[in-house]
C-alpha positions as CSV (number, residue, x, y, z in Angstrom):
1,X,12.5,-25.5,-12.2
2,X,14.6,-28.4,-12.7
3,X,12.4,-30.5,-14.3
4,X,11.1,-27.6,-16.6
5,X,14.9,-27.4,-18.0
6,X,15.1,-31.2,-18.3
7,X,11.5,-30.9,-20.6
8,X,13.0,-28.2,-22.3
9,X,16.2,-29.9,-23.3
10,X,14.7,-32.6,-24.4
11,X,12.5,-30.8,-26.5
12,X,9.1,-30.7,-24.5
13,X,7.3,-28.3,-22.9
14,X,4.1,-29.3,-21.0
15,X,1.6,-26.7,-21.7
16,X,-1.5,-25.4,-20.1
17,X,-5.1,-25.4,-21.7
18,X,-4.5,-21.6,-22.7
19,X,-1.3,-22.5,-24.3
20,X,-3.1,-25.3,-26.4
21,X,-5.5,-22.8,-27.0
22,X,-3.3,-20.5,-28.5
23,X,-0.9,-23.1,-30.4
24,X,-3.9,-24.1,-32.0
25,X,-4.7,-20.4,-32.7
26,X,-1.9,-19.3,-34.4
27,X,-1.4,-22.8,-36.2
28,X,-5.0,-22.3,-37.9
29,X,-4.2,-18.7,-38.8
30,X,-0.8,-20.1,-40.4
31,X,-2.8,-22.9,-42.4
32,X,-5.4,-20.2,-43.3
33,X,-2.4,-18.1,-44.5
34,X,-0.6,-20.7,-46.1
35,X,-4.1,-22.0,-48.0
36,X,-4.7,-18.1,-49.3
37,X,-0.7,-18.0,-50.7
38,X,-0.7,-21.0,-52.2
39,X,-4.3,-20.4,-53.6
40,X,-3.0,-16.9,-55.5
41,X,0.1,-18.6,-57.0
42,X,-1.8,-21.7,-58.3
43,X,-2.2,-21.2,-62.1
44,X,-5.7,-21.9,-63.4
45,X,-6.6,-25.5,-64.0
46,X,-10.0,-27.0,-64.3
47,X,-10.6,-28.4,-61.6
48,X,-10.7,-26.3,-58.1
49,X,-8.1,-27.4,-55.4
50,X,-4.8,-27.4,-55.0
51,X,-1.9,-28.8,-56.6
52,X,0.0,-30.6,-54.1
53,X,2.5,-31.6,-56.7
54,X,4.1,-28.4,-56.2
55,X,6.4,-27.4,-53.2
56,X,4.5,-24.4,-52.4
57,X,1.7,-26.3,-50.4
58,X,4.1,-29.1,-48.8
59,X,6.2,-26.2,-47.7
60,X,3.2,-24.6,-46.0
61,X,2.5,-27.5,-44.7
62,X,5.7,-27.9,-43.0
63,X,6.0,-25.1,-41.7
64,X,2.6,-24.5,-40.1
65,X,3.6,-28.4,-38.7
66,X,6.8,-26.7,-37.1
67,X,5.0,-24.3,-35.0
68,X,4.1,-26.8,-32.5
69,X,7.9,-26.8,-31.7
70,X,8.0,-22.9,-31.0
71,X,7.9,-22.7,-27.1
72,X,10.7,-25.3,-26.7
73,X,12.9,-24.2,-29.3
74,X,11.6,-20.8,-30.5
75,X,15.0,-19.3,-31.7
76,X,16.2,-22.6,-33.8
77,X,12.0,-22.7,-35.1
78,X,12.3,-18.7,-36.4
79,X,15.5,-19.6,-38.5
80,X,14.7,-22.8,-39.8
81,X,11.1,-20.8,-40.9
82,X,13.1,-17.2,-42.1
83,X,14.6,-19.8,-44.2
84,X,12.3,-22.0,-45.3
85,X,10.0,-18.1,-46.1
86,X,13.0,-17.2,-49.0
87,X,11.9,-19.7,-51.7
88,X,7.9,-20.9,-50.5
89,X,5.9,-17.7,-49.8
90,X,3.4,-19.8,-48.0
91,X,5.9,-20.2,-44.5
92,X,5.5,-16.4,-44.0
93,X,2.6,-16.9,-41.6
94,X,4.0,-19.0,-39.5
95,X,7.5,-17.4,-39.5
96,X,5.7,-14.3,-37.9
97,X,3.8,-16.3,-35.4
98,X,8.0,-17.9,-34.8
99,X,9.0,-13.8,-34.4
100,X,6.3,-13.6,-31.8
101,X,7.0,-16.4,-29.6
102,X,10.8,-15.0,-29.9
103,X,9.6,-11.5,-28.3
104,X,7.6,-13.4,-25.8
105,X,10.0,-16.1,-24.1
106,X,13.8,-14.5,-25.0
107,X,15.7,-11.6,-24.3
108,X,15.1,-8.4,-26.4
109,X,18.6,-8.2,-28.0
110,X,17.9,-12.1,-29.2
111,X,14.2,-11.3,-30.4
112,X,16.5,-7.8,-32.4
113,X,18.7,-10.1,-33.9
114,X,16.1,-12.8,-35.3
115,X,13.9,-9.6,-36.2
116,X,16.7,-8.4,-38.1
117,X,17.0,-12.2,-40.1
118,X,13.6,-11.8,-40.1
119,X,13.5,-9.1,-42.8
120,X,15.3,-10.8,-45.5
121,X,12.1,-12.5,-47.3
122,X,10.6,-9.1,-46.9
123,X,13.5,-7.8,-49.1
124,X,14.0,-10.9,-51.3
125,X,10.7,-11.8,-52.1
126,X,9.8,-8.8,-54.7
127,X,12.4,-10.5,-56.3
128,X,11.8,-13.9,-56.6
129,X,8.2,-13.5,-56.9
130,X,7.4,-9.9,-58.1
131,X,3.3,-9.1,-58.2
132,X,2.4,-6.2,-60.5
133,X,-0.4,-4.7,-58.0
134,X,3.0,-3.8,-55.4
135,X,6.1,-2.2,-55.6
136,X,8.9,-4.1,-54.1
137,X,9.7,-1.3,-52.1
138,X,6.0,-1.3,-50.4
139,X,5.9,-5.3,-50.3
140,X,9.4,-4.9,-48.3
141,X,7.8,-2.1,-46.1
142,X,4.7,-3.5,-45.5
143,X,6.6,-7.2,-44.5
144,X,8.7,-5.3,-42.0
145,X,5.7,-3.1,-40.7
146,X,3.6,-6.7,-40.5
147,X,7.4,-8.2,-38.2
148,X,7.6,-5.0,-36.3
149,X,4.0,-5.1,-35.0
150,X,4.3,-9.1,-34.3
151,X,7.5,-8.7,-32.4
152,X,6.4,-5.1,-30.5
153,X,3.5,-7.0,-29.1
154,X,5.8,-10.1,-28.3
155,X,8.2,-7.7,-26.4
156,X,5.5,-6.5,-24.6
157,X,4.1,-9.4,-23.5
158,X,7.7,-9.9,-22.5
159,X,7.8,-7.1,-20.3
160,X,4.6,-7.3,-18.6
161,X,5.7,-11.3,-17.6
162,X,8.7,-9.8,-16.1
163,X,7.0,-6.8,-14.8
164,X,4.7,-9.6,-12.6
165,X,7.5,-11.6,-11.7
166,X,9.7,-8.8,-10.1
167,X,6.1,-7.3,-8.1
168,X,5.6,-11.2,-7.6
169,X,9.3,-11.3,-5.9
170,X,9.0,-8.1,-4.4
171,X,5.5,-9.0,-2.8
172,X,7.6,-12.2,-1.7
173,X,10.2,-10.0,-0.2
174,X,8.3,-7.9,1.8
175,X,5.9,-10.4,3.8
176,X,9.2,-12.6,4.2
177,X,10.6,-9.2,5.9
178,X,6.9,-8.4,8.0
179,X,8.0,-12.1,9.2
180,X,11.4,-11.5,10.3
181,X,9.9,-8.3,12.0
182,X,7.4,-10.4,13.6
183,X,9.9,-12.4,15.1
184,X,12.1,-10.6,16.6
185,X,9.3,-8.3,18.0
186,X,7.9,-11.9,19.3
187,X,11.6,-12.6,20.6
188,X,11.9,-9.3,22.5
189,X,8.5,-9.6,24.1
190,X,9.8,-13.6,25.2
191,X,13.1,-12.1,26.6
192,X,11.7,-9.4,28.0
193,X,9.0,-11.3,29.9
194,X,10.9,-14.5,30.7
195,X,14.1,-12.8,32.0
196,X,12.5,-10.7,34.1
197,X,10.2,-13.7,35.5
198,X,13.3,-16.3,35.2
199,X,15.7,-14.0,37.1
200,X,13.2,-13.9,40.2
201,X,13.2,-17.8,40.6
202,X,16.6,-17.6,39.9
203,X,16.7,-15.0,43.0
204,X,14.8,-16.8,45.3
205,X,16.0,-20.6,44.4
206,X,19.2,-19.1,45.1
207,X,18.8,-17.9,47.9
208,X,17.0,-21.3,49.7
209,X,20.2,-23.3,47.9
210,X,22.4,-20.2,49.8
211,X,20.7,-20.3,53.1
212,X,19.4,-24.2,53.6
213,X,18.8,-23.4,57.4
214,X,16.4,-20.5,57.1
215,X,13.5,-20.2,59.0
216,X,10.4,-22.0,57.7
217,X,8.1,-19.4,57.4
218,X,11.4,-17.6,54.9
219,X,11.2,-21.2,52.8
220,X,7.5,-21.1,52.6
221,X,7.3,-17.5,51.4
222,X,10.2,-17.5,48.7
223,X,8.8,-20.7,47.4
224,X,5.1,-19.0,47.2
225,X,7.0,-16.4,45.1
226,X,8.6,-19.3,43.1
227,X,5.4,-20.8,42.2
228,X,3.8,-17.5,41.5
229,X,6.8,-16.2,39.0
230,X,6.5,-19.5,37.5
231,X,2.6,-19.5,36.8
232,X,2.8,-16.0,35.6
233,X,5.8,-16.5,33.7
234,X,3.7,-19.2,32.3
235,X,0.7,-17.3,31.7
236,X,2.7,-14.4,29.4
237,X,4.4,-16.7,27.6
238,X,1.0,-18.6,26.6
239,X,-0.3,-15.1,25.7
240,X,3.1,-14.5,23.3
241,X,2.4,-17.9,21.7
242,X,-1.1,-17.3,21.2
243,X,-0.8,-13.7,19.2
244,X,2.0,-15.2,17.2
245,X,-0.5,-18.2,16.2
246,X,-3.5,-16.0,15.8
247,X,-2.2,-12.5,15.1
248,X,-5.8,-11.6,13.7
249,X,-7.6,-11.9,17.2
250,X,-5.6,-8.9,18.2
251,X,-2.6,-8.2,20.6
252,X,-1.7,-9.1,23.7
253,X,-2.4,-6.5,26.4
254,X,1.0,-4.2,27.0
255,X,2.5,-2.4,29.4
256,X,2.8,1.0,30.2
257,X,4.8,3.6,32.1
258,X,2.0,3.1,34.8
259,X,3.1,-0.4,35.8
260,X,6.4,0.7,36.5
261,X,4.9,1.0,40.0
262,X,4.2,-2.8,39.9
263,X,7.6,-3.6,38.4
264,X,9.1,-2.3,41.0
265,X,6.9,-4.1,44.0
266,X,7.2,-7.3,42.4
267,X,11.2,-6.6,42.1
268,X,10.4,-5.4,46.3
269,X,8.8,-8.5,47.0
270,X,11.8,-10.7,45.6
271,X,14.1,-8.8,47.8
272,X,16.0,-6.5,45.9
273,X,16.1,-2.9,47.2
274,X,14.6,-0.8,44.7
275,X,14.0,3.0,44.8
276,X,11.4,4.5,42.4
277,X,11.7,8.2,41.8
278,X,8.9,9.0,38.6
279,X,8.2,12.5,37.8
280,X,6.3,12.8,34.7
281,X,3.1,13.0,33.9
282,X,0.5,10.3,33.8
283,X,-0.5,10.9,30.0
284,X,2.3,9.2,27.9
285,X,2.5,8.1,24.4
286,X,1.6,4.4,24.3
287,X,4.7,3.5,22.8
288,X,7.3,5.9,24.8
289,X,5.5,4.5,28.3
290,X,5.6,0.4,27.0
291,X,9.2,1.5,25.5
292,X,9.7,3.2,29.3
293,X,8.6,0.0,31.0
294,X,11.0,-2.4,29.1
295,X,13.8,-0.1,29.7
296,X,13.2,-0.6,33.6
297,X,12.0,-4.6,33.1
298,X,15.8,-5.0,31.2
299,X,17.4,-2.9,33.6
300,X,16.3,-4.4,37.2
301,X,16.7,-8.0,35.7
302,X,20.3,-7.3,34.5
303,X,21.0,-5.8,38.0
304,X,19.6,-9.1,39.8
305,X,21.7,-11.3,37.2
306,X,24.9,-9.3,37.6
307,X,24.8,-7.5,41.0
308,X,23.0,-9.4,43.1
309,X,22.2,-8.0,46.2
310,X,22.8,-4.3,45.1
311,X,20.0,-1.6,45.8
312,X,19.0,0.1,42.6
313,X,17.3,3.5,42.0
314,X,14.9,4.0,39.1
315,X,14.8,8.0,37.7
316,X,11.7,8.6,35.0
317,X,11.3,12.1,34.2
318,X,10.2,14.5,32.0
319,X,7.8,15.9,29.8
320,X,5.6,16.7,26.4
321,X,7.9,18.4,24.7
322,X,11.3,17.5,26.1
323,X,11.0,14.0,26.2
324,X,11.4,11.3,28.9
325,X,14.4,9.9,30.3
326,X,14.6,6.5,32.2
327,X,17.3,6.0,33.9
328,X,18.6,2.9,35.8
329,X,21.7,2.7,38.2
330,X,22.7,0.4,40.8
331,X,26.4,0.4,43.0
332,X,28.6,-2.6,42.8
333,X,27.5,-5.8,44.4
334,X,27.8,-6.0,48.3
335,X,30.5,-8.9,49.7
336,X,27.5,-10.3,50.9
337,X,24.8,-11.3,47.9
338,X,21.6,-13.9,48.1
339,X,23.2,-15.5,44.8
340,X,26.3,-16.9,44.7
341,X,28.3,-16.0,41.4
342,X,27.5,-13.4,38.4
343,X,25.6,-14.7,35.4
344,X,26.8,-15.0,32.2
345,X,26.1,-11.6,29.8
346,X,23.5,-11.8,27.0
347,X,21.9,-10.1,24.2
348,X,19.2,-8.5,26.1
349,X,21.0,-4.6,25.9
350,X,21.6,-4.9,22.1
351,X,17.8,-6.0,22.1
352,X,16.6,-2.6,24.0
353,X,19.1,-0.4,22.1
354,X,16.9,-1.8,19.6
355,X,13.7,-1.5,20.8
356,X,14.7,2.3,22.0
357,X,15.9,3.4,18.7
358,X,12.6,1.7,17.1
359,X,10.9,4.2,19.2
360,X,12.9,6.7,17.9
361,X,15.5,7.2,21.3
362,X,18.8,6.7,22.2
363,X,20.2,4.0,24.7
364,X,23.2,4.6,26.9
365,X,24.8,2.3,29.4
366,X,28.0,1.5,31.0
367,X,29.9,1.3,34.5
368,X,30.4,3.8,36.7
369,X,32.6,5.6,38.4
370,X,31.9,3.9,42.0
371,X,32.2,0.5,39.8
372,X,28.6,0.2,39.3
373,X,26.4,0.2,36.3
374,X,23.9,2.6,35.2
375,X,21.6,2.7,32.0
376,X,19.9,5.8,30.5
377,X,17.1,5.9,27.6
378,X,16.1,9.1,26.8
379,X,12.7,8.8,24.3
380,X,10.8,11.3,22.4
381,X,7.8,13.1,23.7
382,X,5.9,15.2,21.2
């Protein structure tokens, strides 16, 4: 865009093969024009031609010459061809061809204004050169009809450019928007998968750094549990990465409300004290069960960054037709905990109120009133 101003200033315009095409177009048809005037008001002489000793032919000339100025400076070419149309009959061609390129490349209160200028050799030119065959009334009639039609088809040229521009910018908008969405659906399927993978190495390193002297065959078995987090951890973040490099081989495999079970054995197998207490039914919407499972993923993690060592109890219940709640509560951490220290809070609740209301719940969490935590997503069940 820069550059195109700079050509402009200056004067120059780079144009396309279509646009040399159509210069040279509408530069023949304002010759052929000029020719046919200046032809009519040459008197009769003996020898056929014209008589470029009069101004009527140089003047055509000159004009027809300044169209090849219109697209850099097509309000300064209309005037100086309005004007140069009062007294020489033979720049009206190319002062219509000037209206057009107006309409086409300016604002419609401009092309009005030069349309408006435009008229005058319409009204002047019965008098200056009167013709028997025509009133002056229909010569200044049919001149504005001949404007009107010129600069109605410039304006809606005009329109249909900015027409494609703003589906252009809105086709623009929307894929930049499918990308944000893309994202931060990629983002919350990272978060989700590595916190809850993270926070179990975090459990068990923790726990060896807490305990140095425990038993070897303790060691062995939370470090098995290390290396396995680690490779899974591994593994779905590889799967992520893959579907957001090649979303057209399909998505990744999700969860559902049935591998809450296994959520809850792996979270078992770390050493956290989980209860599971499901009463719903097996058949779940697709979305409300992976919605179900990430509301339990979030909520055991956040217990094992931020109450280590506390037993938590994990409530799904419901139904078609009432909907199913999820809900997540744990006590406040024991004096004695396998991790040292609380971790620092993050954006993974604002993420699942998001995820919830995407789903078209409601998200609830807070402490307490034995100075635990509890959080409670209640979704929609058709």
């Amino acid at each position: 865009m820069p550059h195109f101003t700079t050509a402009l200033r200056r004067g120059h315009v780079r144009r396309s093969p279509r646009d040399l095409t159509v210069d040279a177009l509408l530069f023949l048809l304002a010759v052929a024009y000029a020719l046919a005037i200046a032809s009519s008001s040459t008197p009769a002489a003996p020898e056929p031609g014209l008589d470029w000793t009069r101004p009527e032919p140089v003047a055509g000339v000159l004009a027809c010459g300044l169209l090849w100025l219109r697209r850099s400076r097509p309000v300064e070419t209309a005037c100086a061809l309005i004007a140069l149309s009062v007294p020489f009959g033979t720049a009206a061609g190319a002062m219509v061809a000037a209206l057009f390129t107006v309409a086409v490349h300016r604002a419609p209160r401009t092309t009005l204004i030069v349309y408006a200028a435009g008229l005058l050799p319409a009204a002047t030119d019965p008098l200056l050169r009167p013709d028997p065959a025509m009133p002056g009334f229909q010569y200044f009639v049919f001149g504005t009809v001949v404007q009107g039609c010129a600069v109605g088809w410039g304006l809606f040229v005009h329109h249909r450019r900015q027409l494609l521009l703003r589906v252009a910018s809105e086709a623009r908008l929307r894929a930049e928007q499918a990308q944000t969405r893309a994202r931060e659906e990629v983002a919350r399927e990272m978060h989700d998968v590595l916190g809850h993978r993270l926070s179990l190495l975090a459990l068990h390193a923790g726990a060896l750094e807490y305990r140095p002297d425990a038993p070897a065959g303790d060691v062995a078995r939370a470090a098995g549990v290390i290396r396995e987090s680690a490779h899974q951890a591994l593994q779905e973040l590889r799967e992520v990465l893959t579907v957001l490099r090649a979303p057209e081989t399909g998505e990744r495999p999700r969860p559902t409300l049935a591998d809450v079970h296994r959520l809850v054995s792996e979270s078992c197998t770390a050493g956290m004290r989980v209860r599971l207490v499901k009463d719903a039914p097996p058949a779940v919407p697709d979305l409300v069960g992976r919605t179900a499972y990430r509301v339990v993923q979030e909520a055991l993690t956040n217990v094992r960054k931020h109450a280590p060592g506390a037993p938590a109890d994990v409530r799904v219940t419901g139904g078609a037709g009432e909907g199913l709640t999820v809900e997540v509560t744990n006590p406040p951490p024991g004096t004695r905990s396998a991790v040292p220290g609380h971790a620092p809070a993050g954006q993974g609740l604002a993420g699942l109120a998001e995820r919830v209301a995407l789903a078209g719940g409601r998200l609830e969490y807070g402490p307490g009133r034995d100075g635990g935590w509890g959080i409670t997503a209640r979704l929609p069940w058709p």
